[in-house]
N, C-alpha and C positions, 0 to 999 in steps of 0.2 A: 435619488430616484433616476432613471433611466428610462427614456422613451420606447415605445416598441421595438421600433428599427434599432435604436443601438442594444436591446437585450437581446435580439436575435443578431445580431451580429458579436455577443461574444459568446453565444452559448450554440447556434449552432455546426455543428462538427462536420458533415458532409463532405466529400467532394467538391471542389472550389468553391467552399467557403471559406470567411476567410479567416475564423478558428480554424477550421480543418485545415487550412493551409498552412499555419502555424503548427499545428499539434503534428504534422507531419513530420516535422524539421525533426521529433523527438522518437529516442527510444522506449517502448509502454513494456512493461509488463504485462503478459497474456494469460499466465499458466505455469501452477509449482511444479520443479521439475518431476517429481513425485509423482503427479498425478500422471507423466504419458510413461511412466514403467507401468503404473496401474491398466493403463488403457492408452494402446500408443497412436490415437487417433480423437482427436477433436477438434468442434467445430470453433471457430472463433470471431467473435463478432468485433469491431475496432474502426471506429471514427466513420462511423455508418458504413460499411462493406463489409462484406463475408470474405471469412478466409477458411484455411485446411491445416491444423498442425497437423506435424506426424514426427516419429521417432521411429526410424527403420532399424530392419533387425541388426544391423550393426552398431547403433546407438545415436545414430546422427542425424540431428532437426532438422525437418525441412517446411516454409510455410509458403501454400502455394494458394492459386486463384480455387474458388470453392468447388465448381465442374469438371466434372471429363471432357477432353474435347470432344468424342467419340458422338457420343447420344443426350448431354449435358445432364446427365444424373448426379446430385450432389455427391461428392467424395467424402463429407462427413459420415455417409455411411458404408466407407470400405475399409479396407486390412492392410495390415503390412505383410508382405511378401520379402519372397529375397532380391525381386526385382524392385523395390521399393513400399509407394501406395499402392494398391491392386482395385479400382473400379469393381464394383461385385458383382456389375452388369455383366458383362462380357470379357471383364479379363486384364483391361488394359492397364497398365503398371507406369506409374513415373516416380522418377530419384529427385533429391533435394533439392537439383534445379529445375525440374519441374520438367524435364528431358521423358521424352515416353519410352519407356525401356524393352517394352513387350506387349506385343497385340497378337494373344493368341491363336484366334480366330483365320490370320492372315498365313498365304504360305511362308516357309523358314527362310525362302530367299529374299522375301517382301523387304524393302528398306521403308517402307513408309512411315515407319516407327520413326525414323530420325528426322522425320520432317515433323513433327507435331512437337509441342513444346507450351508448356502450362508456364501462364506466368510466375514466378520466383521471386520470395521478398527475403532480407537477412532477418537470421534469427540467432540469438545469443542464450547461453546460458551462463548464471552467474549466480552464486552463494543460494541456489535452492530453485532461483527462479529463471523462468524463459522470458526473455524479452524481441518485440518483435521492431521492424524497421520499417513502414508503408513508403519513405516520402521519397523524395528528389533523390537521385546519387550524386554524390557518392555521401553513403551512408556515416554519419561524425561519430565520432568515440562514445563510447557506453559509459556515464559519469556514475560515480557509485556515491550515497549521500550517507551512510550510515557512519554516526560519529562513532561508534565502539567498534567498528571492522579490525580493527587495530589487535581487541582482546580476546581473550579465552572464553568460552562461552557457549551456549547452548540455544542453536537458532530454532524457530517455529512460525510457519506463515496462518496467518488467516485470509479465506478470499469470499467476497460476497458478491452478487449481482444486485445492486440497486435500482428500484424504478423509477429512477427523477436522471436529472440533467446534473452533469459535471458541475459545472460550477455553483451551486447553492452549496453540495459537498464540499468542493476546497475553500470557498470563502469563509465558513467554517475554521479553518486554520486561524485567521486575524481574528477574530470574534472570541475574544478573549474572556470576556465580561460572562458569556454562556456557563461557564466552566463553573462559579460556583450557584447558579440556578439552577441549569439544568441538571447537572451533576452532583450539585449540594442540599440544596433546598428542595428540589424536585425529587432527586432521589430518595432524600430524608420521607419525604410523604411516601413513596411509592415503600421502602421497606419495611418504614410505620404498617401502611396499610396488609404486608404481605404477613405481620406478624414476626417481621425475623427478630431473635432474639440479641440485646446488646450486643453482647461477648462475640457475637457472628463477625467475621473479619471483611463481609461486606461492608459495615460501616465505618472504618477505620478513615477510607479516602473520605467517606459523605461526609463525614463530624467535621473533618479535616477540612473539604470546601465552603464545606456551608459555615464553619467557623471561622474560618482566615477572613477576613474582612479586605476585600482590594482595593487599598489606599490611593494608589496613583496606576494608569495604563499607557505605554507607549506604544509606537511603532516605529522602527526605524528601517529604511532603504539599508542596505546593501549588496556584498559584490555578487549573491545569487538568487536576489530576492527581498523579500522582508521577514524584518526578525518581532516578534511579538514581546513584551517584557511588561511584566507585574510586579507591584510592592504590596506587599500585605503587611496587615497591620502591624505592629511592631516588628516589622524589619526597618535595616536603612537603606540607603541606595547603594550602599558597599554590596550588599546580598548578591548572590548569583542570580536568583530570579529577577534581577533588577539590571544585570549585567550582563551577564549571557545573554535569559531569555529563549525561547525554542523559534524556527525558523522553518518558514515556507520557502522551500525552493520552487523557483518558477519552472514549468507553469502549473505545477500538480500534484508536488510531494511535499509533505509533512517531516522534518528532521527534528528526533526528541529525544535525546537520552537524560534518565534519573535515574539515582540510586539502585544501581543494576538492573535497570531494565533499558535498551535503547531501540526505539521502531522507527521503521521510514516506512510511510504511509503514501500511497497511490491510489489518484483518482482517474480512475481510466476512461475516456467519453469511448463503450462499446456503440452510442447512436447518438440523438438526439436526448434521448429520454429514459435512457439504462448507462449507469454505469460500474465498471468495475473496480470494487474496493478490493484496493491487495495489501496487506498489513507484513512486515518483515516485522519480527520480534526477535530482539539480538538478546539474550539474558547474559550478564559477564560476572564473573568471579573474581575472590581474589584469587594470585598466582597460585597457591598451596593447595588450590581445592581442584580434586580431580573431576575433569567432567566427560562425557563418555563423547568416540570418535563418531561424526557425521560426515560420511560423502555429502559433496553440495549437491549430486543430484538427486538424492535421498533425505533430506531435510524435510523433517515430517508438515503437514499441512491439515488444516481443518474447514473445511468447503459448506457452512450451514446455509440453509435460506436465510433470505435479509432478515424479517424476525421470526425468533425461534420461540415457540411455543411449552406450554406447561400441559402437562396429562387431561385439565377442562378444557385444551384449546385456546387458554389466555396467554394471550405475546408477554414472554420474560424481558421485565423491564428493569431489573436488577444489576444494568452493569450499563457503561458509558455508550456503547456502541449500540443500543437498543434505544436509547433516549435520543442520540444525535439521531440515526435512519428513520425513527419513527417525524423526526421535527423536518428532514432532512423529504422525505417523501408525502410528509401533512403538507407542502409549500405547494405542490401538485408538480406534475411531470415535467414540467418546465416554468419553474418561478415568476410570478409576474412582477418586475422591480419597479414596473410605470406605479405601482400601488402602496409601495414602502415609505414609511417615512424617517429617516436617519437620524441617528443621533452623535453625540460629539464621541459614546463609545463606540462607535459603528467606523472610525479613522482608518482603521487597519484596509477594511473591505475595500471603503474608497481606493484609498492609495495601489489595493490588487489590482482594483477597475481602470484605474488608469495606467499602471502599469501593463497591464492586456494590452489598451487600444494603442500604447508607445508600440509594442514588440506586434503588435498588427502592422502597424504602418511600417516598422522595416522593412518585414516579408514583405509587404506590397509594393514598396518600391527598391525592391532586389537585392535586400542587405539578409543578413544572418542574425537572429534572434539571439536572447542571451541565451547564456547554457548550453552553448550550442560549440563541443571539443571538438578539435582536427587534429592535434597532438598530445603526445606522450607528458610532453612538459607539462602544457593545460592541468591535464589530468595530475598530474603528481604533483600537482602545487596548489591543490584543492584546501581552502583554509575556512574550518568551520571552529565553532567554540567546543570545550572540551564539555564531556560529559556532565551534566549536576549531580549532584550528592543528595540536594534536597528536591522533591517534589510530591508537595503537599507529604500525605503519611502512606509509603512503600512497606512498612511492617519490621522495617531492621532499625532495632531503637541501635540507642549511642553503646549502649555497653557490650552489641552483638546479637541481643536476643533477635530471633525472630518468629512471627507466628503464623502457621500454616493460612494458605490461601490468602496472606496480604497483597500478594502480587499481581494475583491475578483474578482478585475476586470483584473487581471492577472492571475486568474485561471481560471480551466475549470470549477469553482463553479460559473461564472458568469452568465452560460446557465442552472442553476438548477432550479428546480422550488422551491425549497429551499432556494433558494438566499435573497430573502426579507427577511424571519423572521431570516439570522443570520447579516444583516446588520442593520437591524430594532433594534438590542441587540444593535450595537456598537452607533447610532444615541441616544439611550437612555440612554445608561453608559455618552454620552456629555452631555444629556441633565439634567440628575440628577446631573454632575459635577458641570454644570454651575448656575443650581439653587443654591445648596449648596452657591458656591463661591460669589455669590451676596448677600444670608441671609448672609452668615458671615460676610459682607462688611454692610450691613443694621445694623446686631447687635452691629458693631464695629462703 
């Protein structure tokens, strides 16, 4: 339990406060790169401030303060020009630093253009996604968390706007114990009630959680965070899930790969009270299976409302991400912890909670939070655990088979229009298996 004062002091994000002043220190995720070929202008909300993306027509990102200085009309509603952003008011045009390029209005000998200057934040692009940079310069290295970056693979982002507060989302990550209620037991009811039939391959993970029985839960510190780790019932503590385990990197990403699938998940504070979920889904192959080329600024993306609804208008509750947002948004728009009462499986969250108010107190007394790169080395000596093989039931038994929509029919990738061509990959890694395994049996 948490008193007022100290819930508001980890959850809100603002301007000198003193999460915000932490959350700063970090690179967020804003926007698939995907989305600004579609539309090279958006607005974007981040640690309660507005900002301006843009993609000018030469292809290069710029994220600037949200007004024109001119007449202060929001630039979320202008265009790219060849002089950059283009103000729709009057004309005025500025490039990715935020430099006013053209004030049409003005005569051609006018320099006043070189005197005006919108303030300019970094921004990155990296395996699909833009990430942006608000805080102190000079801005620290861009840390990549995805354990499969390594493999061959077929990437897919999912992004939502959520309406509650950042952290009841990531505390989520430690809260281990949820995973076979919410997702097992709960689920079980919710497909009972929808009428889906056995044989349907949304059940595969629920039978799978609500059956595994979790024997023992840990949580263990290390060097980027905490690592969560389960025993289910007949395993031993040899098991990967008991070894590995999946990992919260601080202060806000989720790192998880199983049996060919690997996501790193981001919880973004866009305010107090909205935040943004950004999901990277890495799907990997074996070597032998061909899977088709993706530009990383073209990596496709699927942008739904927080819940997505059914033809009567009732919220589909039939996949993992509908159950957490729905519990994730019931807590109300900012959780109240003065009212919780904790238990001994509730260790993980704690151990977050004080990890926060540790990496508060450096920022405020003028140190450098963890996670926080300045070098090449930093970065390339990033040591996470290797991918799982097992988690809970993926749909690829032991002899190869595998059955359409096990991958993703507990996600919210099952409502993608994307959906076919990364099931399509995993139905053809079977199918190239199983040829294989008959010629050797023919040659033998």
């Amino acid at each position: 339990m948490l008193t007022n004062e100290q819930n508001d002091r980890l959850t809100r994000v603002g301007p000198e406060t003193p999460m915000g002043n932490l959350f700063r220190r970090y690179w967020h995720p804003v926007a698939p790169s995907a989305q600004l070929h579609e539309k090279p202008v958006k607005a974007v909300q981040l640690l309660g401030e507005d900002y301006v993306l843009f993609r000018d027509e030469k292809g290069r990102l710029g994220l600037v303060e949200p007004r024109c200085a001119h007449r202060q009309v929001e630039l979320k509603l202008g265009y790219v020009a060849p002089e950059g952003l283009r103000c729709p008011y009057h004309g005025w045009s500025y490039d990715v630093t935020g430099q006013c390029t053209s004030q049409p209005a003005e005569p051609p000998e006018s320099r006043f253009k070189d005197k005006i200057k919108l303030k300019s934040f970094p921004v990155q692009e990296k395996e699909g996604l833009i990430f942006a940079y608000v805080g102190p310069e000079p801005a620290p290295l861009l840390a990549w968390w995805d354990r499969a970056a390594s493999t061959r693979g077929f990437k897919h982002i999912t992004i939502q706007e959520i309406p509650c507060n950042w952290l009841q989302m990531t505390e989520n990550i430690s809260d281990y114990s949820h995973s076979s209620w919410l997702h097992g037991h709960y689920a079980s009811h919710i497909l009972s009630q929808l009428g889906i039939p056995a044989d349907d391959p949304r059940w595969l993970q629920v039978r799978s959680r609500a059956g595994h029985v979790q024997k023992k839960l840990d949580w263990r510190i290390f060097k980027y965070g905490i690592s969560s780790h389960v025993l289910l019932e007949g395993q031993t503590e040899e098991h990967e899930m008991w070894t590995h385990g999946h990992q919260h990197i601080f202060p806000h990403v989720n790192s998880l790969a199983q049996s060919g699938l690997s996501f790193t998940n981001y919880y973004v504070p866009m305010d107090d009270d909205h935040t943004l979920f950004v999901r990277r889904e890495h799907y990997y192959f074996s070597p032998d299976i061909p899977v088709p080329h993706q530009d990383e600024d073209r990596i496709p993306y699927f942008a739904p409302p927080w819940m997505l609804t059914d033809e009567n208008g009732n919220w589909r509750m039939d996949h993992n991400n509908a159950q957490d947002n729905i519990v994730f948004v019931g807590q109300g728009r900012i959780y109240d912890r003065s009212k919780e009462n904790l238990a001994g499986s509730d260790r993980g969250l704690v151990m977050f909670r004080r990890m926060l108010d540790e990496q508060l107190r450096v920022v405020e007394d003028g140190g450098e939070p963890m996670n926080v790169f300045r070098t090449e080395e930093e970065l390339n000596n990033i040591e996470m655990p290797p991918p799982l093989t097992y988690y809970y039931d993926r749909g690829r038994g032991a002899d190869g088979s595998y059955t359409y929509g096990a991958t993703t029919s507990q996600q919210l990738t099952q409502y993608s229009p994307h959906r076919d061509a990364i099931e399509n990959l995993f139905l053809n890694e079977e199918k190239i298996k199983r040829d294989a395994k008959h010629k050797a049996k023919q040659s033998f």
